[in-house]
N, C-alpha and C positions, 0 to 999 in steps of 0.2 A: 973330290966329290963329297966327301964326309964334312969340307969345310963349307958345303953349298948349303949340305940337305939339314943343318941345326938351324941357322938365320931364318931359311924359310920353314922351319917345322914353330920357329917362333914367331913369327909373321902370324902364319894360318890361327894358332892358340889366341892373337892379338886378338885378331879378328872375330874369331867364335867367341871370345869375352865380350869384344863391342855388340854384337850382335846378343847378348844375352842379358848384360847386365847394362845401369846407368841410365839416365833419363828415359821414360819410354811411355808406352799406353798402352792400355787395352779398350776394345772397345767390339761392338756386336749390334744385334737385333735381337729380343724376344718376342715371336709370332706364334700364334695359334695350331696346330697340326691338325692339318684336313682343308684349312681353309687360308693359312699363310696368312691371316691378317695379322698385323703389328701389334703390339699388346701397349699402352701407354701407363705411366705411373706403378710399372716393377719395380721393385726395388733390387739394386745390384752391389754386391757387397764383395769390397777387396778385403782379405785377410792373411796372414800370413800363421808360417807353423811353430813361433819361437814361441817360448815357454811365458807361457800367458798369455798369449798373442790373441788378438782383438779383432774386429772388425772396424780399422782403422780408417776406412773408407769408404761413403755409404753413397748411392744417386741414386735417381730414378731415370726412366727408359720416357722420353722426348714422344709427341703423338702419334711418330712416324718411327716407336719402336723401340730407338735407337738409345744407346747409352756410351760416355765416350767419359775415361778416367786418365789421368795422369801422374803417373808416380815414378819413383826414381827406386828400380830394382838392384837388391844386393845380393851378393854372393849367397849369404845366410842370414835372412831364415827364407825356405820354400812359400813361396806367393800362389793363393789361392783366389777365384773368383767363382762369386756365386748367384747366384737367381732365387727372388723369391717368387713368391705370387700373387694371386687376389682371392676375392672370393670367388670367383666364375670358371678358374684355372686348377689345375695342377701338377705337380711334376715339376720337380725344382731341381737343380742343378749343381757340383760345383766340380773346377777343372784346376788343373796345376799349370802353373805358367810358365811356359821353358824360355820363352824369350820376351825381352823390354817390351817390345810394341808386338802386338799379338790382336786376334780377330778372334772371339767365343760368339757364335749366337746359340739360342735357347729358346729349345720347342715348348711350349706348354700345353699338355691336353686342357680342354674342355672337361668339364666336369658335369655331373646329374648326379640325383639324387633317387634313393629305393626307401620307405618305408615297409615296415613289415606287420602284415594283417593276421596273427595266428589264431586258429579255432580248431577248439578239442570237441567234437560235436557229441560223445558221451562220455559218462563217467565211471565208465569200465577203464580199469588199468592192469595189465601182467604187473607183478610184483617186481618193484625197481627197475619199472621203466621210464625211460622220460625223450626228449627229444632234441636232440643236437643240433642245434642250425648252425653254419659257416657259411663265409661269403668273401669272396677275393677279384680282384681285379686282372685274375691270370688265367688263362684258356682251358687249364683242366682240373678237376677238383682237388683240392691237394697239395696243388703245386704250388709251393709256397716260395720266397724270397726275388721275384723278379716285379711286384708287388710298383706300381707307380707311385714316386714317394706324392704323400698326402692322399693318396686314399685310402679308404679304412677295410681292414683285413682283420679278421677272427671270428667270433663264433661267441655262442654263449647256449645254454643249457635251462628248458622249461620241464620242472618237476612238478605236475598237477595230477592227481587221479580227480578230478571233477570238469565237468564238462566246462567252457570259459569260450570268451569269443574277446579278443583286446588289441590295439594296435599298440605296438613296442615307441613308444615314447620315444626314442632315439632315433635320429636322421640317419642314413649309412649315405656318405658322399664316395661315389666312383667315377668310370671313364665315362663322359659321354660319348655319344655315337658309335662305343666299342663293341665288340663281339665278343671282347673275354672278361666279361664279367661274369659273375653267376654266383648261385645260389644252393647250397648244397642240403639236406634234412636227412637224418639219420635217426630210426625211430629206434631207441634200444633199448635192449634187456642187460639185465646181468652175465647174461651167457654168448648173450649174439646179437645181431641186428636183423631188428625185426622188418625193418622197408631203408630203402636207400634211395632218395629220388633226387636228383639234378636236375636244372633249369638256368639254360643263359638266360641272360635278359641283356637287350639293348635297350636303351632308354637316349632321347636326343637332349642334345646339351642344354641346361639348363631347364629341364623338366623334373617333376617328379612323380617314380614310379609308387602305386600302392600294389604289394606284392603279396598275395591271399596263400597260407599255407595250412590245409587243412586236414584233419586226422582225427580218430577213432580214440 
């Protein structure tokens, strides 16, 4: 029995090598989420994890989506595949490759866009107070690191004691059509906060929201 079960335990090892390593492909779809359309002109990038290791591999995704590479996978180093975007998308991607010929596709959100409309309607101030705004693309205020990669996540800080009315120069790009965006304003003191207000906003893909935050 002991002279069966080595030949065939080197057999099976043959096999899971051929099945892993040596000539092979990867290939997939990147389509839209929500709507499954195929995204054309992604770029999809093979790369590997050896010490310096490059994106030694570059295509784009065919009209109908699709992207198909051919490479000859080794033992070492670990082989990666990744997803870029465009401007209309986001949400990129990259996976580990366990076997030669392998199937990745990649969802990409839609994107929108939120500018921000702030007005201090007097020029009364509590001493060292000013107003914290943050904005995330994740369902509860806070909640930070589940964040869809390429959209913008943080916050920044308006110290004025004078009244002012200004749109913030800077685009904030998030999920379109999503429910977990939103918008967070914390009015504060030194000691405490003085108001705390949240607001989702949906916004449809490719539009932009103008978002009015206004205070005393």
């Amino acid at each position: 029995m002991k002279n069966i079960f080595i030949p065939l335990l080197l057999i099976l090892c043959l096999i899971s090598s051929c099945k892993k390593y040596g000539e092979g492909y990867i290939e997939g779809t990147v389509y839209e989420v929500g709507t499954n359309i195929p995204l054309a002109g992604i770029p999809i990038i093979l790369d590997d994890s050896a010490p310096g290791g490059s994106s030694f591999m570059v295509t784009h995704t065919d009209k109908n989506g699709h992207y198909l590479i051919y490479y000859n996978k080794q033992r070492s180093p670990t082989y990666y595949i990744s997803c870029g975007t465009d401007s209309f998308h986001i949400g990129t991607g990259r996976v580990q490759l366990d076997n030669k010929k392998q199937i990745v596709n990649f969802p990409l959100q839609p994107c929108s866009y939120v500018k921000l409309h702030i007005i201090k309607t007097t020029n009364y101030q509590r001493k060292g107070q000013y107003i914290n705004i943050t904005y995330s693309t994740n369902e509860y205020p806070g909640e930070y690191g589940d964040t869809t990669p390429g959209a913008d996540e943080g916050g920044f800080i308006i110290n004025n004691s004078n009244s002012f009315d200004t749109i913030i120069p800077r685009v904030f790009k998030i999920v379109g059509n999503s429910n977990k965006n939103y918008i967070e304003w914390d009015l504060v003191s030194p000691s405490n906060i003085d108001s705390n207000l949240y607001a989702p906003i949906i916004v449809p893909k490719g539009d932009t929201l103008l978002f009015t935050i206004q205070y005393k």
